[in-house]
CHARMM internal coordinates of N, CA and C (Angstrom, degrees):
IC EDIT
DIST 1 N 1 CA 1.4504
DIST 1 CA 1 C 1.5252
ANGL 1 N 1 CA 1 C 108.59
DIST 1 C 2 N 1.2616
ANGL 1 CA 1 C 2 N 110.33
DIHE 1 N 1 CA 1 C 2 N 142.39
DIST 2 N 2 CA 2.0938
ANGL 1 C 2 N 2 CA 119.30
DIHE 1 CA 1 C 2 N 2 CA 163.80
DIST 2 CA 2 C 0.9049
ANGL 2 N 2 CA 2 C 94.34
DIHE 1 C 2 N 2 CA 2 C -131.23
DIST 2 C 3 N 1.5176
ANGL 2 CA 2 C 3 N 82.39
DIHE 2 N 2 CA 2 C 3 N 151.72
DIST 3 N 3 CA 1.2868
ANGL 2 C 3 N 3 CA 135.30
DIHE 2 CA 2 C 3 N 3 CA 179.96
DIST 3 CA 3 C 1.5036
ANGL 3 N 3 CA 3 C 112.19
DIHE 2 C 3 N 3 CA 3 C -108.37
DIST 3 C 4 N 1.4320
ANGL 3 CA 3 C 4 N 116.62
DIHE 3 N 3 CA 3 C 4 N 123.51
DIST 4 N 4 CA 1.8928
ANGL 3 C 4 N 4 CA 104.93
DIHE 3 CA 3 C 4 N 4 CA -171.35
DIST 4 CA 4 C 1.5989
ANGL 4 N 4 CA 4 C 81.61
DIHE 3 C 4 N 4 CA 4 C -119.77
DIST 4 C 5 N 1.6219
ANGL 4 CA 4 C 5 N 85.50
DIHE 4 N 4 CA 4 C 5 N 148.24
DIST 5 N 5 CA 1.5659
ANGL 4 C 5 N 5 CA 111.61
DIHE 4 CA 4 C 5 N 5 CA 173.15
DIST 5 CA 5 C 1.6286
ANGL 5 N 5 CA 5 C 130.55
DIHE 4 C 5 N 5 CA 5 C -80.05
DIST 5 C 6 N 1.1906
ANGL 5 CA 5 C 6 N 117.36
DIHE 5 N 5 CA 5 C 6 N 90.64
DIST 6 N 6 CA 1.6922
ANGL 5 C 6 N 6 CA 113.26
DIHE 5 CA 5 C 6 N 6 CA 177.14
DIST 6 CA 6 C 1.5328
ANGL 6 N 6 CA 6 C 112.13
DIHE 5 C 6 N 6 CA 6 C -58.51
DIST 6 C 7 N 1.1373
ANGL 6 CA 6 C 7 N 124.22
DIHE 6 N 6 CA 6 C 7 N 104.81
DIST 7 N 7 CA 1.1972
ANGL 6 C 7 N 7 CA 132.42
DIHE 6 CA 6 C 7 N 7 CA 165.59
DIST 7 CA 7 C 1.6917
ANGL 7 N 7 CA 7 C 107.39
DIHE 6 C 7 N 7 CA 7 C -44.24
DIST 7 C 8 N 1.3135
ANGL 7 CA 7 C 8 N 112.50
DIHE 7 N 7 CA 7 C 8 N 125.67
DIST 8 N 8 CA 1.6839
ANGL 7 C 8 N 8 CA 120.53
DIHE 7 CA 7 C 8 N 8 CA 169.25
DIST 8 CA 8 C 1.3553
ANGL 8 N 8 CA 8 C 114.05
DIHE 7 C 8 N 8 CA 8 C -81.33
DIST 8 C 9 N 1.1541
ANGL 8 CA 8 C 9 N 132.26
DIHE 8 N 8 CA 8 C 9 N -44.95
DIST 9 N 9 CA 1.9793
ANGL 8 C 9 N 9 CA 122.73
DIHE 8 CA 8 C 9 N 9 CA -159.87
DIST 9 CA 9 C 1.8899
ANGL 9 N 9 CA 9 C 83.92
DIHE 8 C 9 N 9 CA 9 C -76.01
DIST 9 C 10 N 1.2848
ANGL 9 CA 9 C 10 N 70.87
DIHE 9 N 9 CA 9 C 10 N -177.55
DIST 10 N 10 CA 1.9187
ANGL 9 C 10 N 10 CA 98.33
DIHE 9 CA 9 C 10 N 10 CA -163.46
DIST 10 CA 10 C 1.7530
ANGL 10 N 10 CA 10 C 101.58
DIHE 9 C 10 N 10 CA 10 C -88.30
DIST 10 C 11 N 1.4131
ANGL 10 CA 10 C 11 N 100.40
DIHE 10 N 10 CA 10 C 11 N 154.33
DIST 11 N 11 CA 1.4850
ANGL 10 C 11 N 11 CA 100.38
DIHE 10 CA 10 C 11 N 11 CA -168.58
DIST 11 CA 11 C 1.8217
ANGL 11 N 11 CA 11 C 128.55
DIHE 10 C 11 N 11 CA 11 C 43.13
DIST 11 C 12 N 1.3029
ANGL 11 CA 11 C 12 N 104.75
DIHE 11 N 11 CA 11 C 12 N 28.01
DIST 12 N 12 CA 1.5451
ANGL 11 C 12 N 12 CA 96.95
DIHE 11 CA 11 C 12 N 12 CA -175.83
DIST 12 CA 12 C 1.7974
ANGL 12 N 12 CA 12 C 98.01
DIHE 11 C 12 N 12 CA 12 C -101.10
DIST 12 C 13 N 1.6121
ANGL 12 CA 12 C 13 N 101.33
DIHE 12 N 12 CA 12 C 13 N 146.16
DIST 13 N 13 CA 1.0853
ANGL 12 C 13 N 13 CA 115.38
DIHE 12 CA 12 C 13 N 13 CA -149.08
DIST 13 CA 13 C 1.5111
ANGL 13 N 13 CA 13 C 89.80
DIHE 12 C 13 N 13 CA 13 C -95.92
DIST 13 C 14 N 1.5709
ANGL 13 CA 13 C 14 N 104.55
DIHE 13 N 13 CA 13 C 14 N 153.22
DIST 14 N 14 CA 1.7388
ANGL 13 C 14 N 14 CA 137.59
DIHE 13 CA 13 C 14 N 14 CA -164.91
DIST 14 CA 14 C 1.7050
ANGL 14 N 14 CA 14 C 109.56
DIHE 13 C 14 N 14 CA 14 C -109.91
DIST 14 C 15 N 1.0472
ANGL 14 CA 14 C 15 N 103.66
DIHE 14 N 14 CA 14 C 15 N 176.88
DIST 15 N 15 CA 1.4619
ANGL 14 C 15 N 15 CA 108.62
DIHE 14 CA 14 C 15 N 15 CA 148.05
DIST 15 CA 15 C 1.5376
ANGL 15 N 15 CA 15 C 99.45
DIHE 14 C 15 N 15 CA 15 C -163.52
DIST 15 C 16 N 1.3783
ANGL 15 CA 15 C 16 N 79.95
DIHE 15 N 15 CA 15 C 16 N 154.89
DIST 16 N 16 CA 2.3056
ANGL 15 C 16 N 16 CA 87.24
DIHE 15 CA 15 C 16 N 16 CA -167.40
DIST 16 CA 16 C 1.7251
ANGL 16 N 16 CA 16 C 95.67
DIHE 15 C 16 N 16 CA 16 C -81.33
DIST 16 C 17 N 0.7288
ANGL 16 CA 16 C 17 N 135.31
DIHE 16 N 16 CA 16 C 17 N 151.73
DIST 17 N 17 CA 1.6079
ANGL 16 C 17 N 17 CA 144.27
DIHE 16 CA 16 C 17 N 17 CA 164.54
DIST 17 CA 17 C 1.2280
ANGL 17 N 17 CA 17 C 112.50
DIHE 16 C 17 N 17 CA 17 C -121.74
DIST 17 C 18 N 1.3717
ANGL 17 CA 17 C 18 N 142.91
DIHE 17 N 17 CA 17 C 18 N 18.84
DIST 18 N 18 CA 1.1686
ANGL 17 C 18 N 18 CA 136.28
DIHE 17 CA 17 C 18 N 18 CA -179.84
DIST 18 CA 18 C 1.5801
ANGL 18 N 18 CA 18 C 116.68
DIHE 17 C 18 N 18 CA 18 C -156.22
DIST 18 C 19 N 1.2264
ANGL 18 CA 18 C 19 N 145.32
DIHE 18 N 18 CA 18 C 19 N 157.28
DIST 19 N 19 CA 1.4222
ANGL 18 C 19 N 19 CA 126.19
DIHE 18 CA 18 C 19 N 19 CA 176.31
DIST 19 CA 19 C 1.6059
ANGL 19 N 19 CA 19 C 94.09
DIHE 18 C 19 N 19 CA 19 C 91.23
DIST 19 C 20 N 1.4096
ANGL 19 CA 19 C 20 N 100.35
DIHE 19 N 19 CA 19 C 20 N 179.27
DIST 20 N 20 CA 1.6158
ANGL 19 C 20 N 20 CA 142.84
DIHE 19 CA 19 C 20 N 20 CA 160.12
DIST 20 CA 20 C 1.3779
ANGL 20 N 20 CA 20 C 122.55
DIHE 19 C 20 N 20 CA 20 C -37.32
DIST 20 C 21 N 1.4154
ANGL 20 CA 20 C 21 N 89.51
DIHE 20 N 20 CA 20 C 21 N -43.55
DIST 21 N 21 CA 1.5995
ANGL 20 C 21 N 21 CA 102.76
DIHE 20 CA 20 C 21 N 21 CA 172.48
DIST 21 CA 21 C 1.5413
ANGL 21 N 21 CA 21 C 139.89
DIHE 20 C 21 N 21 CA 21 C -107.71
DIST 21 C 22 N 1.7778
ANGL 21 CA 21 C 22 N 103.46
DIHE 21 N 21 CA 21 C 22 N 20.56
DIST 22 N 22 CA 1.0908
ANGL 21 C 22 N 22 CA 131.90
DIHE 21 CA 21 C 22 N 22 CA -172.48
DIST 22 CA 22 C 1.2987
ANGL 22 N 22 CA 22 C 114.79
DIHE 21 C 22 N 22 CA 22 C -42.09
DIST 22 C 23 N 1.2296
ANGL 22 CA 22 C 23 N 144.86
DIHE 22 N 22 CA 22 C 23 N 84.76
DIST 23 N 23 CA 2.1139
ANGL 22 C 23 N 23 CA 137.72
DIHE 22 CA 22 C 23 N 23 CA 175.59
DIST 23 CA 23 C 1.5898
ANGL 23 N 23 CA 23 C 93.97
DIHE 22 C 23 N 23 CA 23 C 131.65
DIST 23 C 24 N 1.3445
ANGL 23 CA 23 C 24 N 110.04
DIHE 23 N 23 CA 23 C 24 N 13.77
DIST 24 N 24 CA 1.4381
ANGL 23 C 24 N 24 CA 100.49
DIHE 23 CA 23 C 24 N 24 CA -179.73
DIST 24 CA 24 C 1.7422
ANGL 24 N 24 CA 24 C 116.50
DIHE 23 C 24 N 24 CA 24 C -94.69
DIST 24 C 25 N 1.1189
ANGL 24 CA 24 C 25 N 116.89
DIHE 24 N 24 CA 24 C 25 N 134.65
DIST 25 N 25 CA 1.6354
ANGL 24 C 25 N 25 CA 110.29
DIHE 24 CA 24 C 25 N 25 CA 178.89
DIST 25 CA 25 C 1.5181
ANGL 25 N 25 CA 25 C 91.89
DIHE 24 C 25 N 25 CA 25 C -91.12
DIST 25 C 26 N 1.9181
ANGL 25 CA 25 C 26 N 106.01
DIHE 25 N 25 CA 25 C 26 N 147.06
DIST 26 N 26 CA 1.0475
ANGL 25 C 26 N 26 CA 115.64
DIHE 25 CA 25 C 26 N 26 CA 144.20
DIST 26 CA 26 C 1.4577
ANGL 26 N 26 CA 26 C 121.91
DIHE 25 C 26 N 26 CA 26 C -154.23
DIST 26 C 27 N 1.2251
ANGL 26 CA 26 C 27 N 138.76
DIHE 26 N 26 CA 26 C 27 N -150.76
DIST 27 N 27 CA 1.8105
ANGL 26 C 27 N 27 CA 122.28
DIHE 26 CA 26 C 27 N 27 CA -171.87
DIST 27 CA 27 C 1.9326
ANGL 27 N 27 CA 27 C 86.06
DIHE 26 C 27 N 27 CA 27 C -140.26
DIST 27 C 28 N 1.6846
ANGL 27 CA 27 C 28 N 107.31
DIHE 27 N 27 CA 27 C 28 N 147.77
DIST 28 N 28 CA 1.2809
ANGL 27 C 28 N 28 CA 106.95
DIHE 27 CA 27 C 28 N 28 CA 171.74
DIST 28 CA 28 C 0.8426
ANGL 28 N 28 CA 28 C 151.37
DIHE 27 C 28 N 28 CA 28 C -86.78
DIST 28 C 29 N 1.4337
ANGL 28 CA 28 C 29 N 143.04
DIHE 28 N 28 CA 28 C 29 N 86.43
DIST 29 N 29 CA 1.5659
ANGL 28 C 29 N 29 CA 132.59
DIHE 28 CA 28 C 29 N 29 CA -164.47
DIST 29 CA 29 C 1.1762
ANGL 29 N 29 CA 29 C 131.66
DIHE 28 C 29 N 29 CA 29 C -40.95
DIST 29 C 30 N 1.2559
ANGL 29 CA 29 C 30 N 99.34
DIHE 29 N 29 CA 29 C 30 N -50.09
DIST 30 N 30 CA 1.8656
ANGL 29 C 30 N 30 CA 103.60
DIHE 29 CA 29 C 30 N 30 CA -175.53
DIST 30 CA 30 C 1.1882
ANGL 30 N 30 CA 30 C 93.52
DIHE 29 C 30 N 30 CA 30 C -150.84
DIST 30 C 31 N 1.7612
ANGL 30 CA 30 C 31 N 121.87
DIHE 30 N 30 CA 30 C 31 N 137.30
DIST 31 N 31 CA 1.3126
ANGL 30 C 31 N 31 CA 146.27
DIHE 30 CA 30 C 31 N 31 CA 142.00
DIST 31 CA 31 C 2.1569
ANGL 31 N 31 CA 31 C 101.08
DIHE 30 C 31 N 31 CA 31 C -55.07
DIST 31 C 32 N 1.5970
ANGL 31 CA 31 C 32 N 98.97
DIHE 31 N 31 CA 31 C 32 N 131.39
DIST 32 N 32 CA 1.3354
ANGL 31 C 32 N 32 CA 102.14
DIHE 31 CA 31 C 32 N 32 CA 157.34
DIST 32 CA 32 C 1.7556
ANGL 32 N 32 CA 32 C 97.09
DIHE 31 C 32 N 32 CA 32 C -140.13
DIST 32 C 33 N 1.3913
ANGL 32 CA 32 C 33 N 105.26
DIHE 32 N 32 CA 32 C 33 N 93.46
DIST 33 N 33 CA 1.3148
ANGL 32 C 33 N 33 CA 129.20
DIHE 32 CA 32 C 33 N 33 CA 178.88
DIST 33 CA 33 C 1.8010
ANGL 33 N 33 CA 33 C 116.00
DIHE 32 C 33 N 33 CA 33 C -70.03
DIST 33 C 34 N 0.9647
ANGL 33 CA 33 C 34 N 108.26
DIHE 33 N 33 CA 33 C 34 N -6.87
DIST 34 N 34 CA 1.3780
ANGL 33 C 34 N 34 CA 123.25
DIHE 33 CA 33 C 34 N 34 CA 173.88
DIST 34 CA 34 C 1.6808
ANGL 34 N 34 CA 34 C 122.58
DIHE 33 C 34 N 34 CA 34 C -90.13
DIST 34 C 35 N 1.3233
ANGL 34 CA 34 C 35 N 85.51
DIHE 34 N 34 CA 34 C 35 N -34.60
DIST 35 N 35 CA 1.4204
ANGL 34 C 35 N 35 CA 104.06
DIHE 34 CA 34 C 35 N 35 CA 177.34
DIST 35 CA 35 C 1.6443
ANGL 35 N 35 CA 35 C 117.25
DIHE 34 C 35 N 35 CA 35 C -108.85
DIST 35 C 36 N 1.5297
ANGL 35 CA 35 C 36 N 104.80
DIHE 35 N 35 CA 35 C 36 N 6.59
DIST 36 N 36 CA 1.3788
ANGL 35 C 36 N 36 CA 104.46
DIHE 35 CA 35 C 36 N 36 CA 176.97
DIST 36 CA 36 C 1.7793
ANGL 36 N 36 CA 36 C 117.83
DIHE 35 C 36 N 36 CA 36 C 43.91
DIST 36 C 37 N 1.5873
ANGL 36 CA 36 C 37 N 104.37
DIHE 36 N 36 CA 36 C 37 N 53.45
DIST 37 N 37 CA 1.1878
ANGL 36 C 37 N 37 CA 129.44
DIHE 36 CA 36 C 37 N 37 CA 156.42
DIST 37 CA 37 C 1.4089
ANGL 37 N 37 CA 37 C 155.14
DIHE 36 C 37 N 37 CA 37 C -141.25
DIST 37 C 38 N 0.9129
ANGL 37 CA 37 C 38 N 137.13
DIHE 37 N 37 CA 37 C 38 N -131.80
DIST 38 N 38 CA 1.7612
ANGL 37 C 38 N 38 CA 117.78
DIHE 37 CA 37 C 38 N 38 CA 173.67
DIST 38 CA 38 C 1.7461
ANGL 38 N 38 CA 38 C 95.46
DIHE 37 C 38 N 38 CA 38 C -176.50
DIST 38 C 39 N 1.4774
ANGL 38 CA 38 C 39 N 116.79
DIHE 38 N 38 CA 38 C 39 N 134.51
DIST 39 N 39 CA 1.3521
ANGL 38 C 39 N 39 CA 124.14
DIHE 38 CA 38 C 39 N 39 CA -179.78
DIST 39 CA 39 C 1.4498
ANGL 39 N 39 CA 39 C 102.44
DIHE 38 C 39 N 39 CA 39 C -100.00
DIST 39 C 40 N 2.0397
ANGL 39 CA 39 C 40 N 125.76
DIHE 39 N 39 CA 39 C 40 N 97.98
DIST 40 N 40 CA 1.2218
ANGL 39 C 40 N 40 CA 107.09
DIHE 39 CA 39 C 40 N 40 CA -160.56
DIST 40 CA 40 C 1.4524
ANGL 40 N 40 CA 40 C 114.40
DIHE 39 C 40 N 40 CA 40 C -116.30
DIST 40 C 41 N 1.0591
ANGL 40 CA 40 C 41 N 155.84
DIHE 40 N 40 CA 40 C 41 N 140.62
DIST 41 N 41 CA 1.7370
ANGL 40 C 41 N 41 CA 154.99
DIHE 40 CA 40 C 41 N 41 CA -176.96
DIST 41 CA 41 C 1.5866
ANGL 41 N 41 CA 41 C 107.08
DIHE 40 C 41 N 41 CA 41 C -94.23
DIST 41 C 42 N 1.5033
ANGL 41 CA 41 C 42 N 111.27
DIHE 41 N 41 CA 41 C 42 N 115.69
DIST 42 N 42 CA 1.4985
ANGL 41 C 42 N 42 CA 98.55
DIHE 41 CA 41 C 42 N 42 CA -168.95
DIST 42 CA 42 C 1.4092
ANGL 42 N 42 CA 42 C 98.46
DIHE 41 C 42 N 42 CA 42 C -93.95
DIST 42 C 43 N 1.4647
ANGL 42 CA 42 C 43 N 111.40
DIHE 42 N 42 CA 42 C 43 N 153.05
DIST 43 N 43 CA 1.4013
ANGL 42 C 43 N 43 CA 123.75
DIHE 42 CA 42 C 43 N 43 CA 177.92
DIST 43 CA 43 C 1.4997
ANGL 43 N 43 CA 43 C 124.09
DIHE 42 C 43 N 43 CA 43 C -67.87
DIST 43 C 44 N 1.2217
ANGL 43 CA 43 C 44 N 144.07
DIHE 43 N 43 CA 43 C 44 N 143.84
DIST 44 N 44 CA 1.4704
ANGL 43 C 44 N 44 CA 123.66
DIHE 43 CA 43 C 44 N 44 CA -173.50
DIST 44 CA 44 C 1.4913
ANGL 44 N 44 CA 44 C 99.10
DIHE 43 C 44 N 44 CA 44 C 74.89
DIST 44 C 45 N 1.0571
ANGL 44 CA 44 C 45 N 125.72
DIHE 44 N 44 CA 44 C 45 N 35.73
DIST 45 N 45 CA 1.5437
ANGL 44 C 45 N 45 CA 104.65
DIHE 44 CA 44 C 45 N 45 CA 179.42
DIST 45 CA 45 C 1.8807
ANGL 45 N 45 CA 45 C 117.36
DIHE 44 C 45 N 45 CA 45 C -137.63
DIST 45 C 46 N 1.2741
ANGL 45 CA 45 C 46 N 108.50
DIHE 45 N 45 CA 45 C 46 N 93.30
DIST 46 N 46 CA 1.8208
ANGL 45 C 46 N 46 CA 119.95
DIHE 45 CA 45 C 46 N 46 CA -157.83
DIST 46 CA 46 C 1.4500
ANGL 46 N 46 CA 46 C 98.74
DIHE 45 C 46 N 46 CA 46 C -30.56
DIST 46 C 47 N 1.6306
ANGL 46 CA 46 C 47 N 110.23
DIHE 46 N 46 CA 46 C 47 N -65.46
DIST 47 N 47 CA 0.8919
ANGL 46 C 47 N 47 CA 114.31
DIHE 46 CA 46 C 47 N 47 CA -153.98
DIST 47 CA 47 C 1.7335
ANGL 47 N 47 CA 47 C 107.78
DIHE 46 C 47 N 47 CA 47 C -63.22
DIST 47 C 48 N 1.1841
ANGL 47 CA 47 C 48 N 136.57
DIHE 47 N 47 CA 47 C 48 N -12.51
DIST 48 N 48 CA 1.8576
ANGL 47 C 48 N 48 CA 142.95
DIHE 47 CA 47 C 48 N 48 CA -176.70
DIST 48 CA 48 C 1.3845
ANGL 48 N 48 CA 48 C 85.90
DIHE 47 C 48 N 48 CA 48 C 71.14
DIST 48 C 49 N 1.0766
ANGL 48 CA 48 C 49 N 160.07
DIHE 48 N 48 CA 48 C 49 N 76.59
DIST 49 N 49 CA 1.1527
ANGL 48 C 49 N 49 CA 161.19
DIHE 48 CA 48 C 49 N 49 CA 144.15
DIST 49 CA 49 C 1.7088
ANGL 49 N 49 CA 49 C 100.70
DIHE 48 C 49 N 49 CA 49 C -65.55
DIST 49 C 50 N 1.5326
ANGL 49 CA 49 C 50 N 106.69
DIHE 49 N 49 CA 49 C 50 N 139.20
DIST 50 N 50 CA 1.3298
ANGL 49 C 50 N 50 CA 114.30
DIHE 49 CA 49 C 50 N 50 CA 160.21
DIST 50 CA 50 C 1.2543
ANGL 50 N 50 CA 50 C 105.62
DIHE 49 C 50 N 50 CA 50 C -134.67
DIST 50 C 51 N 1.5408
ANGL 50 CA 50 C 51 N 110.26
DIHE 50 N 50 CA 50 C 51 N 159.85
DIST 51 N 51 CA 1.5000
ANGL 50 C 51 N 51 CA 127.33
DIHE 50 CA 50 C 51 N 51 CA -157.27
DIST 51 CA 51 C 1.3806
ANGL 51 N 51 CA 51 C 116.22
DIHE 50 C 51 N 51 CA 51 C -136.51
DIST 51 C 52 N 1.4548
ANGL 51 CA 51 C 52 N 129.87
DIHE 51 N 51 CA 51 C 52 N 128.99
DIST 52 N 52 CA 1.2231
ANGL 51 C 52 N 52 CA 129.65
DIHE 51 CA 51 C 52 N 52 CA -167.16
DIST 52 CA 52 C 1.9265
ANGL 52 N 52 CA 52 C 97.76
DIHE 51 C 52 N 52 CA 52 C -84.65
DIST 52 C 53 N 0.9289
ANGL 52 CA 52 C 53 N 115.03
DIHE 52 N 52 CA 52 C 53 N 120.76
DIST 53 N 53 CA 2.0895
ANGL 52 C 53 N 53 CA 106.52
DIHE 52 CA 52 C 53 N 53 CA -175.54
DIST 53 CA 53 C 1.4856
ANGL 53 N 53 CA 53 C 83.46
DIHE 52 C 53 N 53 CA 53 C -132.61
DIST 53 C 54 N 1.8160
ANGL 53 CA 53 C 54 N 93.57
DIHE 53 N 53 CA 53 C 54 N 159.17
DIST 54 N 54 CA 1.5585
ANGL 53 C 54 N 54 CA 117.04
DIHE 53 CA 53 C 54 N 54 CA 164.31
DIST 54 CA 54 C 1.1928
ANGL 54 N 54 CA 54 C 96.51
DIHE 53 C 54 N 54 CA 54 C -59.99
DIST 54 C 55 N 1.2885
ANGL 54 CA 54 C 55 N 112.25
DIHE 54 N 54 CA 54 C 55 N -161.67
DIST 55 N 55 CA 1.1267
ANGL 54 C 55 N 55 CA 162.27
DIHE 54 CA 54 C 55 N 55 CA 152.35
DIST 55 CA 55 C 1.2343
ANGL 55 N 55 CA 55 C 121.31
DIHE 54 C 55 N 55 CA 55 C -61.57
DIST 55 C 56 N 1.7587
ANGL 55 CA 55 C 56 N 100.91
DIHE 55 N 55 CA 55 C 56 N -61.39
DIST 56 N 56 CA 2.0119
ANGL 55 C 56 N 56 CA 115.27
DIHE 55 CA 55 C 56 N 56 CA -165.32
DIST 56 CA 56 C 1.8776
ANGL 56 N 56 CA 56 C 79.72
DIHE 55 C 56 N 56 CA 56 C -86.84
DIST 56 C 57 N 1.3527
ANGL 56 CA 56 C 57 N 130.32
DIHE 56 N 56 CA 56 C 57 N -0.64
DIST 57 N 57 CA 1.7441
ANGL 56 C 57 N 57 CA 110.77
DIHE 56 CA 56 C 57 N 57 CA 175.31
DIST 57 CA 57 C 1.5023
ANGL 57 N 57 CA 57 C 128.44
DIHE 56 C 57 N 57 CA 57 C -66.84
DIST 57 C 58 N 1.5788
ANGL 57 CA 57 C 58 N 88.13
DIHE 57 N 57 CA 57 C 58 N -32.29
DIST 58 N 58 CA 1.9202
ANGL 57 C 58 N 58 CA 114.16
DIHE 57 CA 57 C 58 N 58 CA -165.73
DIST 58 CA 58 C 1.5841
ANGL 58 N 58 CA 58 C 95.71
DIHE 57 C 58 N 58 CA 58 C -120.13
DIST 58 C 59 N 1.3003
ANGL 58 CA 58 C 59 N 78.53
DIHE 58 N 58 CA 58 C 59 N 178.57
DIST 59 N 59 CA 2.0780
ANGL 58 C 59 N 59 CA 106.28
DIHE 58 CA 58 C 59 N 59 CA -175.11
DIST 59 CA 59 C 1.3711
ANGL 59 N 59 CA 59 C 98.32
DIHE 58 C 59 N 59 CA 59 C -174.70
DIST 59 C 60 N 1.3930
ANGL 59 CA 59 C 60 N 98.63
DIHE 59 N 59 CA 59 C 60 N 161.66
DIST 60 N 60 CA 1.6120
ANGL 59 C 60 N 60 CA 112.74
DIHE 59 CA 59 C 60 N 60 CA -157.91
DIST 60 CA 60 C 1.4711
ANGL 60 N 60 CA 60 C 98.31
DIHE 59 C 60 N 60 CA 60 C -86.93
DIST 60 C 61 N 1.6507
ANGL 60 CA 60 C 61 N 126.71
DIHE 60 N 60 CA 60 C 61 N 139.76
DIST 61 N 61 CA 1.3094
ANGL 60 C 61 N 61 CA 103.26
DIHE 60 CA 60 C 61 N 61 CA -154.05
DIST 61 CA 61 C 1.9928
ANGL 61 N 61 CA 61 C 71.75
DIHE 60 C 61 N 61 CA 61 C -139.34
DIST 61 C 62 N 1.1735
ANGL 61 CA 61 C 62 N 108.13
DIHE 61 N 61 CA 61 C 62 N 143.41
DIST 62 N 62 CA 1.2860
ANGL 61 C 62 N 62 CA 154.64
DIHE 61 CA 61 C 62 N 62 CA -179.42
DIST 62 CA 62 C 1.1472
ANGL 62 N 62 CA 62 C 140.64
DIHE 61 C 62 N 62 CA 62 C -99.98
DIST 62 C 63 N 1.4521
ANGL 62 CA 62 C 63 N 119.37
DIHE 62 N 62 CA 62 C 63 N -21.98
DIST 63 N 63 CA 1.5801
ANGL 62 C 63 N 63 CA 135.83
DIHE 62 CA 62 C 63 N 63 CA 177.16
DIST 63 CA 63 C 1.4013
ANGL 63 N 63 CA 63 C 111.29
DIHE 62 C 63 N 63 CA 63 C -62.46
DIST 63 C 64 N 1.2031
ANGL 63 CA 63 C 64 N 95.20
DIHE 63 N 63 CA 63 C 64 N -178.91
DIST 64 N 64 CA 1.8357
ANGL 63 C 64 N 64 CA 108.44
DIHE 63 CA 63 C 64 N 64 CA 171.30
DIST 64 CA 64 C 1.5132
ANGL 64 N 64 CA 64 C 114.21
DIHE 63 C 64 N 64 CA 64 C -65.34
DIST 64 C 65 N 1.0158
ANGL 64 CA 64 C 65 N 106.21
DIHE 64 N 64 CA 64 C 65 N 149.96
DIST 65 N 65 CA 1.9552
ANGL 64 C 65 N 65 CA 110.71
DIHE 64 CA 64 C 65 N 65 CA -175.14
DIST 65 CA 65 C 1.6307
ANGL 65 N 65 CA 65 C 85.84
DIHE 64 C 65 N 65 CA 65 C -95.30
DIST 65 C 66 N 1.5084
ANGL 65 CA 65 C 66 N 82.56
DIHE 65 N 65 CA 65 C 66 N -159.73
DIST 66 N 66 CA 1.6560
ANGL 65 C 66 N 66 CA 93.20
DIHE 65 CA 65 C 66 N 66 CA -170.66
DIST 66 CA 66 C 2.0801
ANGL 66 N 66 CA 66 C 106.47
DIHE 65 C 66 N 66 CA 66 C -89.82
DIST 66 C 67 N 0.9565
ANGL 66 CA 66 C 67 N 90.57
DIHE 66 N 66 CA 66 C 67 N -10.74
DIST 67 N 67 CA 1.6165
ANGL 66 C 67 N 67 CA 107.63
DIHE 66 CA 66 C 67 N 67 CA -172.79
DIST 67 CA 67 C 1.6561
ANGL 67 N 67 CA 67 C 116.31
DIHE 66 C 67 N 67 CA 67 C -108.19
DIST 67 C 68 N 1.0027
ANGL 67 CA 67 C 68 N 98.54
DIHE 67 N 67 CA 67 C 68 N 16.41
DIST 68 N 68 CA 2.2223
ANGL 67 C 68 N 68 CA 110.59
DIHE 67 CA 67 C 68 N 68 CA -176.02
DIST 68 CA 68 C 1.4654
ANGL 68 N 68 CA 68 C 87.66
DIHE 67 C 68 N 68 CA 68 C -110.19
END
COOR INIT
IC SEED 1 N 1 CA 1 C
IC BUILD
């Protein structure tokens, strides 16, 4: 079993691991801790789409941005 890490400070960037949008980086808007989710804006993405995800969707992601 894993366990993925929700990043706590503000704007720290995710990646979805599960779903449609599985390998996608994006950064978090809003914690909804009640609802055991995350309001997230994926990076690379024309349209700015944001996405309501669990928790078990994302993990705190660490890699190179697009600008490293």
């Amino acid at each position: 079993m894993l366990e993925t890490v929700v990043p706590r400070g503000d704007n720290d960037r995710v990646m979805v691991v599960l779903g449609e949008h599985a390998g996608r980086v994006g950064r978090i808007l809003q914690r909804e801790p009640g609802r055991n989710r995350a309001l997230v804006q994926l990076e690379k993405d024309e349209a700015g789409r944001v996405l309501a995800l669990d928790y078990d969707a994302v993990c705190h992601y660490v890699g190179r941005g697009e600008d490293d």
